[in-house]
C-alpha positions as semicolon CSV with decimal commas, in nm:
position;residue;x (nm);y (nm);z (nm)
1;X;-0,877;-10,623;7,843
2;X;-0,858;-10,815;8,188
3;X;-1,082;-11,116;8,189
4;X;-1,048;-11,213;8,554
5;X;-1,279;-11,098;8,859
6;X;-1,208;-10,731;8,978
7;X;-1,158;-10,682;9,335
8;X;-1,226;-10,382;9,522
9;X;-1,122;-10,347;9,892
10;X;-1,252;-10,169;10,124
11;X;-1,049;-10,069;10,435
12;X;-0,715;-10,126;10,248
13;X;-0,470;-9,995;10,507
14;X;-0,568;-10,252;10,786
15;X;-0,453;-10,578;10,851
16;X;-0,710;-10,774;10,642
17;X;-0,708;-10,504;10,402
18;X;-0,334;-10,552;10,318
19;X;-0,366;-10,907;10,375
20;X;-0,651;-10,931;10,109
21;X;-0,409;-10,725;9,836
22;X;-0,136;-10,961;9,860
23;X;-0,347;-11,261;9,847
24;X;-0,531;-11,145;9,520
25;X;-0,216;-11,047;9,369
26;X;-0,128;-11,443;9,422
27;X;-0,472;-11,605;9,298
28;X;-0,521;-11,707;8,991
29;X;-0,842;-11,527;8,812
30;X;-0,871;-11,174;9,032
31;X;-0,712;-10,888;8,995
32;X;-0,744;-10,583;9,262
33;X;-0,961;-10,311;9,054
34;X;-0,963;-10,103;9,349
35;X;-0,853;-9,966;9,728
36;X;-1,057;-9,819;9,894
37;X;-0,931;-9,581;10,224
38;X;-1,160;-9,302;10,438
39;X;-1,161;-8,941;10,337
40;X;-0,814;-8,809;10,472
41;X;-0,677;-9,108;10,533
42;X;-0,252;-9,078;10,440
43;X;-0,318;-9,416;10,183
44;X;-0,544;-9,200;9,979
45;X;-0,392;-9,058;9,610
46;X;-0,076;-9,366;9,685
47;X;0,007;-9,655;9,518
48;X;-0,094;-9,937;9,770
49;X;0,195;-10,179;9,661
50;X;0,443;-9,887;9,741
51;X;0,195;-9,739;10,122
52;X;0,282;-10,115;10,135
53;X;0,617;-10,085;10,157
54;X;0,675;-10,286;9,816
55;X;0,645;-10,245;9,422
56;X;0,435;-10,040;9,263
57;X;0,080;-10,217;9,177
58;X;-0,038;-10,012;8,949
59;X;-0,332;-9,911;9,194
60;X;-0,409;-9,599;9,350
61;X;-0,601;-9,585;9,712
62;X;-0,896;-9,403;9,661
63;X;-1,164;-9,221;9,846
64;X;-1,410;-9,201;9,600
65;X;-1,598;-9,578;9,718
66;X;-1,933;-9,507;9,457
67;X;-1,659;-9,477;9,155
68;X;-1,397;-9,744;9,280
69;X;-1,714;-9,979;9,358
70;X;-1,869;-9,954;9,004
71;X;-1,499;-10,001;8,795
72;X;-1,538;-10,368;8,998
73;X;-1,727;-10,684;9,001
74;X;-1,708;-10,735;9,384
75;X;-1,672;-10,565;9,697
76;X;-1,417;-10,731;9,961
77;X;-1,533;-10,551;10,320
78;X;-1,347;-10,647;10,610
79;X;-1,441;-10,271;10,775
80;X;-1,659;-10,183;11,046
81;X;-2,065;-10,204;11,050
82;X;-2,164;-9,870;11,003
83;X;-1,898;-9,855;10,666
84;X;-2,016;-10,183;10,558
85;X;-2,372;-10,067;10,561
86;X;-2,321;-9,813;10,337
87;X;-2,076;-9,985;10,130
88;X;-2,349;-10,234;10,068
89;X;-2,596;-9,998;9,938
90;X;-2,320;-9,867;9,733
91;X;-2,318;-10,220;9,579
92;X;-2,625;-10,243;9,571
93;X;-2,683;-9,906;9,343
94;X;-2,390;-10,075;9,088
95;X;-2,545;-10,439;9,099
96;X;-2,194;-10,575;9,202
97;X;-2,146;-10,830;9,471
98;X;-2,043;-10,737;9,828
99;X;-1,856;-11,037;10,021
100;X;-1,864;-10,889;10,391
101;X;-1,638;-11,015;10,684
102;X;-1,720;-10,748;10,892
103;X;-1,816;-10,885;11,224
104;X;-2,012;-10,655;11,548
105;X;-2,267;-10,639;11,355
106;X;-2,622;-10,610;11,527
107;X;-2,934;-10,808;11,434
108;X;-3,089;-10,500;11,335
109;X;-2,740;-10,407;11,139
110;X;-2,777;-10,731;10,984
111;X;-3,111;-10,649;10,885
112;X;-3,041;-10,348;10,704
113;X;-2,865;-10,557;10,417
114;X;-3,161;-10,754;10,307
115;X;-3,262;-10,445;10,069
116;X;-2,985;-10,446;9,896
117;X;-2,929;-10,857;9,873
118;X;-3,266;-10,710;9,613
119;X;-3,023;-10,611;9,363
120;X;-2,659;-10,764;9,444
121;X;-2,516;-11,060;9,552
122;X;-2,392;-11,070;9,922
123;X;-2,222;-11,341;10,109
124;X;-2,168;-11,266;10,466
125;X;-1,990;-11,434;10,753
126;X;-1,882;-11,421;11,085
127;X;-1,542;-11,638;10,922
128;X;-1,475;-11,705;10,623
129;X;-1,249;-12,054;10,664
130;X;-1,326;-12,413;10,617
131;X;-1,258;-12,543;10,865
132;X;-1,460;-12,314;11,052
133;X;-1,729;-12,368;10,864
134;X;-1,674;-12,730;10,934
135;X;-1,684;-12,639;11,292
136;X;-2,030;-12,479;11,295
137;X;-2,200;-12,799;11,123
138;X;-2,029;-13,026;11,397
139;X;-2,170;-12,804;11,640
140;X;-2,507;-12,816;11,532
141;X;-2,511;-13,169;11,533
142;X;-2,320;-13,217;11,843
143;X;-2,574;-12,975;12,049
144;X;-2,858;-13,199;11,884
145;X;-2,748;-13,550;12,023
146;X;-2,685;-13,417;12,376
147;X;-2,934;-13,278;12,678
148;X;-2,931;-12,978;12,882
149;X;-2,734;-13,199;13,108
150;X;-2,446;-13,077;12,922
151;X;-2,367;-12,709;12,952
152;X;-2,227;-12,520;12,603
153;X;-1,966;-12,311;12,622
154;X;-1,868;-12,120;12,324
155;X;-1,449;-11,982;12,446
156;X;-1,258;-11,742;12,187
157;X;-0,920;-11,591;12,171
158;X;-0,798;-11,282;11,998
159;X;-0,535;-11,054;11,950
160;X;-0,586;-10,717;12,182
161;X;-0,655;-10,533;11,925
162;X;-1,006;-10,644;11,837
163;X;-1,298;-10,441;11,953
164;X;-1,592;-10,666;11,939
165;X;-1,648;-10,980;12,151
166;X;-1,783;-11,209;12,132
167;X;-1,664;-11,258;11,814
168;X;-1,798;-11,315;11,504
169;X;-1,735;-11,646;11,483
170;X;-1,830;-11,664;11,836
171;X;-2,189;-11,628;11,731
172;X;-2,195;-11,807;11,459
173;X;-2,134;-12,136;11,681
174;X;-2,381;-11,991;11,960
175;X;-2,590;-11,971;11,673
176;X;-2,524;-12,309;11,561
177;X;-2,502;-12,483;11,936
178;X;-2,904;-12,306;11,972
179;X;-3,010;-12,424;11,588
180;X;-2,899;-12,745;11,714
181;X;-3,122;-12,750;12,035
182;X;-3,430;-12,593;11,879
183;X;-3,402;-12,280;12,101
184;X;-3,323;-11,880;12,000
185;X;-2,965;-11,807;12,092
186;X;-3,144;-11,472;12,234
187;X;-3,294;-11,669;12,449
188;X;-3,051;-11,838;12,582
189;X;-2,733;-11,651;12,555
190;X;-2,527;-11,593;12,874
191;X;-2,173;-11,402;12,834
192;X;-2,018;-11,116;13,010
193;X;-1,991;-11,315;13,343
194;X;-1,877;-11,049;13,660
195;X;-1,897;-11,090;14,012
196;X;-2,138;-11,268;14,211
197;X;-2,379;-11,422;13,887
198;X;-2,534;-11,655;14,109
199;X;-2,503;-12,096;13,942
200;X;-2,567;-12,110;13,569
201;X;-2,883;-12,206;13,477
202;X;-3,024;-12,493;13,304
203;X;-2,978;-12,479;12,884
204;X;-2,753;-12,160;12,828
205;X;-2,524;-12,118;12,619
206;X;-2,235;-11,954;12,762
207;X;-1,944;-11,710;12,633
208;X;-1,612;-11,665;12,712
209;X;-1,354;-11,410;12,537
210;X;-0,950;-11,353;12,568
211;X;-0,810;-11,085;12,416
212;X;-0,441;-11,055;12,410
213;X;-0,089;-11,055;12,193
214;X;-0,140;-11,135;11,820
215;X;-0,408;-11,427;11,850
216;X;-0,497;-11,495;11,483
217;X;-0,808;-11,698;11,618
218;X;-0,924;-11,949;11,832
219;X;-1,224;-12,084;11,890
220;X;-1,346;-12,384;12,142
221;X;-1,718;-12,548;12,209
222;X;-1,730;-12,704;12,504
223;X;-2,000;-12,980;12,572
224;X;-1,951;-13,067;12,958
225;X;-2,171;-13,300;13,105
226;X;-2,164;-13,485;13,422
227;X;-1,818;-13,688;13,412
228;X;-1,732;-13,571;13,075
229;X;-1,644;-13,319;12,852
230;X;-1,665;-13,282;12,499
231;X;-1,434;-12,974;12,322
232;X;-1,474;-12,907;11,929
233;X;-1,176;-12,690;11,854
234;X;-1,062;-12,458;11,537
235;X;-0,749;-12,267;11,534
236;X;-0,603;-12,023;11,328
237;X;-0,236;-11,934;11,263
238;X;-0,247;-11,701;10,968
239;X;-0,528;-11,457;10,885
240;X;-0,424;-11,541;10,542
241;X;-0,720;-11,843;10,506
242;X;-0,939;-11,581;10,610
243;X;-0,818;-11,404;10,281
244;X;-0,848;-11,660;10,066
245;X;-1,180;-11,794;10,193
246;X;-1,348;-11,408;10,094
247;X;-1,184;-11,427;9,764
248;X;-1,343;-11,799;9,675
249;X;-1,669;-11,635;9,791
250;X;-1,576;-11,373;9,527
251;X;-1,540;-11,585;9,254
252;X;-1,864;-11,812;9,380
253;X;-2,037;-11,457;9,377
254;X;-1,981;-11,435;9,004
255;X;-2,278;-11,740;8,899
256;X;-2,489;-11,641;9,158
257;X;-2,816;-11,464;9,107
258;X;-2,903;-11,141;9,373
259;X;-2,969;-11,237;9,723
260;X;-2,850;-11,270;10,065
261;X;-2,545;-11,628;10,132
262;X;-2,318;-11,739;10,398
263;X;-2,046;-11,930;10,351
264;X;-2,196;-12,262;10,384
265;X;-2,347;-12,163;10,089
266;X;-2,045;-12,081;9,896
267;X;-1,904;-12,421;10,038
268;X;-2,199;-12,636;9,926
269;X;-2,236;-12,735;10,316
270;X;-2,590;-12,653;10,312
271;X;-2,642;-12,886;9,991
């Protein structure tokens, strides 16, 4: 019998997706229990090492996601938000955890999970990196020692094909850059700049996105203030980090009693 942490994946065919099965077949103390594919999808009823173009894993992509979910001990969901809702209720009905990456996902999206965080474990984030995660404390603090005389400006790059923007990330340092100020992001938010927008005002927090070529990730706060600017800058080079930051927040799942964590949580940055 396999003592280590089964992994099911959700969305196994995609970029994460394949990512996530070659990084779990690296790390010590997983194993992939499952891959999990949409109804008709070509995956479904294959071996994923050999849809993969590799060795045979010994796992078959399914699209039975109750049955695949329950033969695991966590979910991996790097999908889309309507898939990850109902994966999560999934997990939810099995008690196993659900580590989401999924980003786009509304407030009200977002809001939907808290049931099931009643029964399961789930950790989710707009990023699952350090260094990130690093980036988001920074730039709470930073946004806390400076005035509205310095304008935030939160700039991201992608690869074309991502269909959400601002990104996840994105957010989460809005989000941050706000907490930091004592405001509501909501409140303050000011992206999709067209035209003739008139001068910014006083205390936004602004939004940029570029979308183009194979942009792993980058992200850039920008602080600029009469004379000077401050930039706070993360960039990523391999989605790989992104893989192995969902499977520590696997394993971190495992000790954890039911409820809703981030990974600042699973990183002991909110210790």
């Amino acid at each position: 019998m396999d003592d280590t942490i089964g992994i099911a994946v959700t969305g196994a065919s995609g970029r994460m997706g394949q990512m996530l099965i070659r990084t779990i077949a690296e790390t010590k103390g997983v194993h992939l229990a499952a891959a999990i594919e949409r109804r008709g999808h070509d995956w479904v009823g294959q071996d994923v090492g050999q849809a993969m173009g590799g060795a045979a894993s010994g796992v078959v992509a399914t699209d039975d996601a109750a049955k695949a979910i329950a033969a695991a001990d966590v979910v991996i969901d790097f999908t889309a938000p309507e898939a990850t809702l109902a994966f999560s209720a999934l997990c939810a009905d099995a008690g196993v955890a659900h580590v989401i990456g999924t980003t786009g996902m509304t407030d009200a999206q977002i809001a939907e999970l808290q049931p099931a965080s009643q029964s399961c474990v789930i950790v989710r984030a707009g990023n699952m990196s350090l260094g990130v995660n690093l980036l988001v404390q920074l730039t709470k603090r930073v946004a806390a020692a400076l005035d509205e005389d310095f304008d935030i400006e939160v700039i991201e790059a992608h690869h074309h094909h991502k269909v959400d923007a601002p990104s996840g990330t994105a957010l989460m340092l809005g989000e941050a850059a706000a907490e930091g100020r004592g405001v509501a992001l909501n409140d303050v938010r000011d992206s999709g700049r067209d035209g003739i927008t008139g001068a910014r005002k006083r205390g936004d927090i602004g939004f940029s996105a570029i979308r183009g070529g194979d942009i792993v990730g980058e992200h850039d706060v920008m602080f600029a203030g009469p004379g000077e600017r401050i930039v706070l800058r993360h960039m990523a080079t391999d989605r790989v980090l992104f893989a192995r930051g969902a499977i520590r927040a696997a394993k971190w799942t495992q000790r954890k009693a039911p409820g809703a964590y981030d990974m600042m949580d699973v990183l002991g940055l909110n210790d």
